[in-house]
C-alpha positions in Angstrom: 9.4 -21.3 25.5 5.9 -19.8 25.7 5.9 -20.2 29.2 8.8 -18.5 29.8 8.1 -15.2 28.1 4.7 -15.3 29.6 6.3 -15.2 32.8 8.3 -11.8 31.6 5.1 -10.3 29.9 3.4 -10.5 33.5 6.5 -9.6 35.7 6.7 -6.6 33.5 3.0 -5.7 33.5 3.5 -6.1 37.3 6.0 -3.2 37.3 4.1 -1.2 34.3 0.2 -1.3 35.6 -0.2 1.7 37.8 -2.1 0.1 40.9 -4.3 1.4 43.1 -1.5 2.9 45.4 1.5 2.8 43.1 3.8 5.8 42.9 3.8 7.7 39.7 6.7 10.0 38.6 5.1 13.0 39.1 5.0 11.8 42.7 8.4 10.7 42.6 9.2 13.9 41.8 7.3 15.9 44.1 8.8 14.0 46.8 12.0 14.7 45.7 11.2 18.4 45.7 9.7 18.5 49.2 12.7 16.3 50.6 15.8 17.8 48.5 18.9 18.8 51.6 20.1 20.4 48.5 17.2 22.8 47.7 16.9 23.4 51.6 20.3 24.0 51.8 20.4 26.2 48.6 17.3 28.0 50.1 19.1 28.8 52.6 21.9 30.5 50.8 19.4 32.8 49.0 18.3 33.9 52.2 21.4 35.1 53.7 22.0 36.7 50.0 18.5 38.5 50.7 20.0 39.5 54.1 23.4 41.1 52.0 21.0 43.3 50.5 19.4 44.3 53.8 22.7 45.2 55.1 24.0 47.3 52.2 20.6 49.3 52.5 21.1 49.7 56.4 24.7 50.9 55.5 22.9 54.0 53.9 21.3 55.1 57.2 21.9 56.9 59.9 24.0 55.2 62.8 22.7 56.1 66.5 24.8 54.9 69.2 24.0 55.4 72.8 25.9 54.2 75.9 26.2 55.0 79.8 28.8 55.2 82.2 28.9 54.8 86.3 31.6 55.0 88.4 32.7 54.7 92.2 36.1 55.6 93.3 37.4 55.1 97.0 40.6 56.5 98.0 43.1 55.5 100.6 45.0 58.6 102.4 45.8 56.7 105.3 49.5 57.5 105.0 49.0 60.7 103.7 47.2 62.1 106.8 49.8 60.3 109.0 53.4 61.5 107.2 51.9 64.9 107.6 49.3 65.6 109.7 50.3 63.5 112.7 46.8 61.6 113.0 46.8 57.8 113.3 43.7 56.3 111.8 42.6 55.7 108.3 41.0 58.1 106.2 39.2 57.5 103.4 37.8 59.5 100.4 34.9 58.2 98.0 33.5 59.5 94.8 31.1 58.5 92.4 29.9 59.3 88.1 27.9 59.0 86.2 27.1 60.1 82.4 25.8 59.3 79.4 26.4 60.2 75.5 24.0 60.1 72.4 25.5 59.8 69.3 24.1 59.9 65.7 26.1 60.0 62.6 25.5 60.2 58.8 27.6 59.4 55.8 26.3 62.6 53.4 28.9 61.9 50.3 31.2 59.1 49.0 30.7 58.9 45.4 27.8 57.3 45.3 29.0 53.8 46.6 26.3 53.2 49.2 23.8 53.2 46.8 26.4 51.1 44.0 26.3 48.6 47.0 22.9 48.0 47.6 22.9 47.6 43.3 25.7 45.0 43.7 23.7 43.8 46.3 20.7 42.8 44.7 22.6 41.7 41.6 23.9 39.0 44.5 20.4 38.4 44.9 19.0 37.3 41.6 22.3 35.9 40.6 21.3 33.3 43.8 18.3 32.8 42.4 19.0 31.4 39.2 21.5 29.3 41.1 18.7 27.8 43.0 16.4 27.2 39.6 19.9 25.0 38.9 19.7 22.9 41.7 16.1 22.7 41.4 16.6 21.0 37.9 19.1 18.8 39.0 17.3 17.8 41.6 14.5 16.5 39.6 16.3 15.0 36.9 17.8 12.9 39.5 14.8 12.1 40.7 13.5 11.2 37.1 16.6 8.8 36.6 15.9 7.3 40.0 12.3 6.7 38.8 12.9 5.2 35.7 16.3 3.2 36.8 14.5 1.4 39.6 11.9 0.0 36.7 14.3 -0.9 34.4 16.4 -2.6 37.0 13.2 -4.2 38.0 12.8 -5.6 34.5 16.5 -6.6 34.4 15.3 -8.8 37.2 12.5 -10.5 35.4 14.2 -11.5 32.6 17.4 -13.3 34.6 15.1 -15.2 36.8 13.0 -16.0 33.5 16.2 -17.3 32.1 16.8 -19.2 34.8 14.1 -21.0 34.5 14.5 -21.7 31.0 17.7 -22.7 30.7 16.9 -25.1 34.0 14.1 -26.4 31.5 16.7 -27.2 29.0 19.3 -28.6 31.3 16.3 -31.2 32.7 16.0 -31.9 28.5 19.9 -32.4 28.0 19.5 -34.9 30.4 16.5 -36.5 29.7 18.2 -36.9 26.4 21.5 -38.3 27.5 19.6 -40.5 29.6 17.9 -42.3 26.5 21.3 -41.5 24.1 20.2 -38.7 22.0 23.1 -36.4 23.2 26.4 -36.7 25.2 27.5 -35.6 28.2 29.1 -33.0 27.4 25.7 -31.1 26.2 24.2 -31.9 29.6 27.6 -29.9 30.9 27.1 -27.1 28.2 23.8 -26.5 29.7 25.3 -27.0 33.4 27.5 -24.1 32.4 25.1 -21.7 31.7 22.6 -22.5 34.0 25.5 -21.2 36.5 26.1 -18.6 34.3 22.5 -17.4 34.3 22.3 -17.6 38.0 25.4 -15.5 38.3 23.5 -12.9 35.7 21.0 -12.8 38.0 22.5 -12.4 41.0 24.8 -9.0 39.8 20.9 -8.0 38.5 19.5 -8.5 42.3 22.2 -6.4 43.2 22.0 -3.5 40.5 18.0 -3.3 41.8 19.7 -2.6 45.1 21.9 0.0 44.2 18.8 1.3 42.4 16.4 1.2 45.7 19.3 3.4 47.2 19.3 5.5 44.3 16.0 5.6 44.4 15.7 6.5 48.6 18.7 9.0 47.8 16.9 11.2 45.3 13.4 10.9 45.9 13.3 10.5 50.0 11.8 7.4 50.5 12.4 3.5 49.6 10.3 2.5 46.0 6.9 0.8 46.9 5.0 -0.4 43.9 5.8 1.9 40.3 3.3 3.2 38.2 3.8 2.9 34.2 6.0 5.7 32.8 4.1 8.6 31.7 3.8 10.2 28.4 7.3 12.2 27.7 6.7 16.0 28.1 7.0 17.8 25.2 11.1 19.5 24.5 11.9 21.1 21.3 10.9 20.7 17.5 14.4 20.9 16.5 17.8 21.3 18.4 18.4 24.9 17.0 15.2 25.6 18.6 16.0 24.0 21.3 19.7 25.5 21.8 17.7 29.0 21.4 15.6 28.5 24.0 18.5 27.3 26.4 20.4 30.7 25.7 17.3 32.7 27.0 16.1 30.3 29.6 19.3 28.7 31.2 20.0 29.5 34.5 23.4 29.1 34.5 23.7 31.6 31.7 21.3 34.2 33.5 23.0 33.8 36.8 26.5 34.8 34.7 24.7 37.2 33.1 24.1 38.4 36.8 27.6 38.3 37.9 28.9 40.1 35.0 26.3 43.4 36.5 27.9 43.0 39.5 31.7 42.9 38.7 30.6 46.2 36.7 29.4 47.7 39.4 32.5 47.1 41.4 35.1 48.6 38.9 32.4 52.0 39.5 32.5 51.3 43.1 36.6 51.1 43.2 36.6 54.5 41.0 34.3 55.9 44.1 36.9 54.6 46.4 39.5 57.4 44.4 36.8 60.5 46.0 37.0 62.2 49.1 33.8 62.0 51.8 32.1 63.8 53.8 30.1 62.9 56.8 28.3 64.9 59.8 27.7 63.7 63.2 25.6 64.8 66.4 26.6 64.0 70.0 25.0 64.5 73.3 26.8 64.4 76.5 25.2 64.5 79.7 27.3 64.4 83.6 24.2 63.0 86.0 26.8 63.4 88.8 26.7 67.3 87.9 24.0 67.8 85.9 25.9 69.5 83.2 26.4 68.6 79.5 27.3 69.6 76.1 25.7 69.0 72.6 28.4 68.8 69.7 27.7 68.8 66.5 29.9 68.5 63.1 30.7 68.2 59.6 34.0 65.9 58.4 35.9 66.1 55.4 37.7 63.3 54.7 40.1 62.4 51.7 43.5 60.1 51.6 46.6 61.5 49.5 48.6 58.4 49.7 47.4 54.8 50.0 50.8 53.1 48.8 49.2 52.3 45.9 46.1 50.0 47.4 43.0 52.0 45.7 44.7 51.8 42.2 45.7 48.1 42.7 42.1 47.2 43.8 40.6 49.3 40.8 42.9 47.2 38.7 41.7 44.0 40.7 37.7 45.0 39.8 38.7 45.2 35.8 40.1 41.6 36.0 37.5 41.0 37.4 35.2 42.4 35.2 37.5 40.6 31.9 36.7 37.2 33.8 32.5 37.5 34.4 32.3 38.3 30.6 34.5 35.6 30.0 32.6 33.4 32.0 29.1 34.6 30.6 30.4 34.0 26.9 31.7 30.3 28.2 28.4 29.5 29.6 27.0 30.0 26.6 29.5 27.9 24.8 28.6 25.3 27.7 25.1 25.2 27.4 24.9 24.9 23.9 27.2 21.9 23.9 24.9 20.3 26.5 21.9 20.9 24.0 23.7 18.9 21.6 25.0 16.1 23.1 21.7 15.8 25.2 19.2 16.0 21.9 22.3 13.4 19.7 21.4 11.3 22.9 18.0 10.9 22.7 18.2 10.4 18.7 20.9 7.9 19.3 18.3 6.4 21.8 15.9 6.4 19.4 17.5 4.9 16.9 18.5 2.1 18.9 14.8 1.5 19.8 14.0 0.8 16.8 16.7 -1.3 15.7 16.3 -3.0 19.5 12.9 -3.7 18.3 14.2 -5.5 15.1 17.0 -7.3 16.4 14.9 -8.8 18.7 12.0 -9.7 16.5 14.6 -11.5 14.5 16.3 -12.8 17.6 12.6 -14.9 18.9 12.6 -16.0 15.7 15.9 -17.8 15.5 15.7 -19.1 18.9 12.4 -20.4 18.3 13.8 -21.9 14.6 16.9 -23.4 16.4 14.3 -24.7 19.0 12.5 -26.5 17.4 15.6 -28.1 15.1 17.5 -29.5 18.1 13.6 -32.0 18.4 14.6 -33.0 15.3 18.4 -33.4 15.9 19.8 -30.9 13.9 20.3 -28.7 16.4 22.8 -28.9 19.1 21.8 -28.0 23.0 24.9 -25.1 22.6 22.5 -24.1 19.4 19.6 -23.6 21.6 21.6 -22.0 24.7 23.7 -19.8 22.4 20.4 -18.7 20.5 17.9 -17.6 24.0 21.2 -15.8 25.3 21.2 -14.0 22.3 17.4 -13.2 22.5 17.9 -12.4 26.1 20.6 -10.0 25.2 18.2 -8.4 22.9 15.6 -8.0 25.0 18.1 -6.2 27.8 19.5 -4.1 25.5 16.0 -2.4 23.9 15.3 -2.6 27.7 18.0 0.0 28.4 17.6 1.9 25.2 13.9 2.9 26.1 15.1 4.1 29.7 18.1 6.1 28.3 15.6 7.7 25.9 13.1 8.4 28.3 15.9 10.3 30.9 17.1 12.0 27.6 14.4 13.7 26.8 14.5 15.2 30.7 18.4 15.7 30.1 17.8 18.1 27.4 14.9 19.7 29.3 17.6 20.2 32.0 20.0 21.4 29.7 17.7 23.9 27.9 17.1 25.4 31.5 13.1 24.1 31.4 13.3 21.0 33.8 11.8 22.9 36.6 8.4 22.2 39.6 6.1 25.1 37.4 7.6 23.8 33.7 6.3 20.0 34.7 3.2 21.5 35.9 3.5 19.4 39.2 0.5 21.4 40.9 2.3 21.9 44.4 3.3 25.3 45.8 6.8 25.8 45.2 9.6 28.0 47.1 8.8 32.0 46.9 11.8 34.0 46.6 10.5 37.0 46.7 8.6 36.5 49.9 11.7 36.3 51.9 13.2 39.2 49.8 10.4 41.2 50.3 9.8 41.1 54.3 14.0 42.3 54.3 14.6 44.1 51.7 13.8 47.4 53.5 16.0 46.1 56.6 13.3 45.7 59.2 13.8 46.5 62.8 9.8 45.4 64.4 6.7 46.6 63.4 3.9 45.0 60.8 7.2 44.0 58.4 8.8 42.6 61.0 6.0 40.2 62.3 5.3 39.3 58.6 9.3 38.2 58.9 8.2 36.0 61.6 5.6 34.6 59.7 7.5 34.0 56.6 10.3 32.4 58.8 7.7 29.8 60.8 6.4 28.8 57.2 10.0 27.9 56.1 10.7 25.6 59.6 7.3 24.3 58.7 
């Protein structure tokens, strides 16, 4: 008996002492970060949402078209010059043109919607960016349950091969005690039984650590080497209405509604602009090389439509629905995150509570095993006594086991869920993803100059 839970205390403290070049979580998790096609991919999208913004501001500028034109004509009056002039022969004529126009134009007025679009625009923009913070926290709390199934699983390990070799240890008993008459056969066959049984434990547990190293390679980038010991849990809430409040304020997912409910207003405002008339101006310079002449024109248009079939009313009509759905949305992602609170912090107290009754169970449960133990020397004890009473022991052991993971990814859960599981909340000291770097550099729409090779810069860092 002794010898087998030795052999568990040092697998475990094999898996638990952080060695020299053992992973910890925090690098598990900065890994996960720097390696996350998700965040890349997210990144991404805020980008081109940077570049909508950039686009609705150029749409506010002036548009300056230019274009050339050259052309050489050759005509055949062969027949002509025949039918009437009586003259054989051909008789070609040839010409050539050339010009070219400059052309600038402006919209002056149309109801303000440029500048509602750039608005909208921006909205876009931050509504992205609590989007990403989403994906961010996901992304680490996957990497956390990576982290901490991969030890568990580890553990799991441990204790079937440790059970292996106990219950091998009493099957060589059984039948050193058949062998001199103290039991039957049928206890050396009991203990047959679940020696198979054990080995078939441990083989499904070889297997979940498998799953788990995929898991593991999945979320975090890499295959686990050795694991460090868990680290202290970061600190969440002092109660779950404190911790609900702080999810209300802090949540991404409610911010980014938040965001989109700004934006559908914006658009029932833009479709009432769509009801005004506008008025543009345009310059145009015409120029015959061929000549030399040319012509400057410039204009003013007024420009207003009296009947659209109805499209302009139905689309204002479209933007209130709209509207009714992103408030609906923002008051449901409230309703959303606060359930997620709840169920996350029930899950760590349920956790917790487990723990501690884990811890009793299986106090109790060495104590029966080693009681029944010891009986079955003295003959009052069957070998199904003993086998019965390390299963339940091992069962014991398993299940506080899982309890202390479960916690331990709880507590990260209802970080997650109060919107503070991200890179600069864990304090994981690396340089995160700037948002507004990229935002800056294209906000203003860049063409070249000093911006523009900051773009470059910014855009060479990102490849990097």
């Amino acid at each position: 008996m002794q010898k087998f839970w030795t052999a568990v205390a040092v697998t475990a403290a094999m898996v638990a002492a952080p060695a020299a070049r053992s992973e910890t979580l925090a690098d598990a998790l900065i890994s996960a970060y720097k390696t996350s096609h998700l965040l890349d991919k997210n990144q991404a999208v805020l980008r081109a949402a940077d570049e909508d913004a950039a686009v609705a501001l150029a749409q506010l500028r002036p548009v300056i078209a230019f274009s050339t034109q050259a052309t050489w004509t050759k005509l055949d009056n062969a027949f002509t010059n025949s039918l009437f002039t009586g003259v054989q022969g051909p008789f070609y004529t040839e010409s050539t043109d050339a010009s070219a126009q400059l052309t600038a134009s402006f919209l002056i007025y149309a109801g303000g919607r440029g500048k509602m679009a750039v608005d909208a625009a921006r909205e876009s923009v931050l509504s992205t960016r609590e989007a990403l913070v989403n994906v961010e926290q996901q992304v680490l709390l996957a990497a956390v349950s990576a982290y901490v199934d991969m030890r568990l699983q580890a553990e799991i390990v441990a204790l079937r091969e440790s059970n292996v070799r106990l219950i091998s240890q009493e099957l060589q008993a059984a039948k050193d005690r058949f062998d001199v008459g103290e039991v039957t056969l049928t206890d050396v066959s009991l203990a047959e039984a679940r020696r198979a049984a054990a080995q078939s434990g441990l083989a499904a547990a070889q297997g979940a650590l498998e799953v788990a190293r995929e898991r593991y390679k999945a979320a975090i980038g890499h295959y686990p080497g050795k694991l460090a010991g868990l680290p202290k849990l970061p600190y969440a809430a002092k109660s779950e209405e404190a911790a609900r409040a702080i999810a209300v304020r802090n949540h991404p997912v409610i911010k980014q509604a938040g965001h989109e409910v700004k934006i559908s207003d914006i658009r029932v405002k833009i479709a009432e602009a769509a009801f005004l008339p506008t008025v543009s101006s345009s310059l145009t310079v015409n120029e015959d090389w061929r000549t030399g002449t040319g012509n400057t024109v410039a204009g003013i248009k007024f420009s207003d439509t009296i009947y659209q079939g109805g499209e302009r009313s139905a689309l204002y009509r479209k933007a209130l629905a709209g509207k009714e759905a992103a408030a609906a949305a923002q008051l449901q992602a409230v309703v959303d995150v606060s359930e997620g609170v709840g169920q996350a912090w029930s899950n760590v107290m349920v956790q917790q509570a487990s723990i501690q009754a884990g811890g009793l169970q299986v106090t109790a449960a060495q104590k029966a095993f080693d009681g029944v133990r010891e009986e079955a020397t003295l003959g009052a004890r069957t070998t199904l006594d003993v086998l019965n009473a390390e299963q339940e022991l091992l069962n014991a052991r398993a299940a506080k086991l899982q309890s202390e993971a479960s916690r331990y990814v709880g507590v990260y859960q209802l970080l997650s869920t109060m919107g503070q599981l991200t890179a600069e909340q864990l304090n994981l000291g690396i340089t995160t993803y700037d948002p507004e770097a990229y935002y800056n550099a294209v906000k203003k729409a860049p063409l070249t100059s000093t911006r523009g090779k900051k773009l470059d810069k910014i855009l060479e860092k990102i490849g990097r």
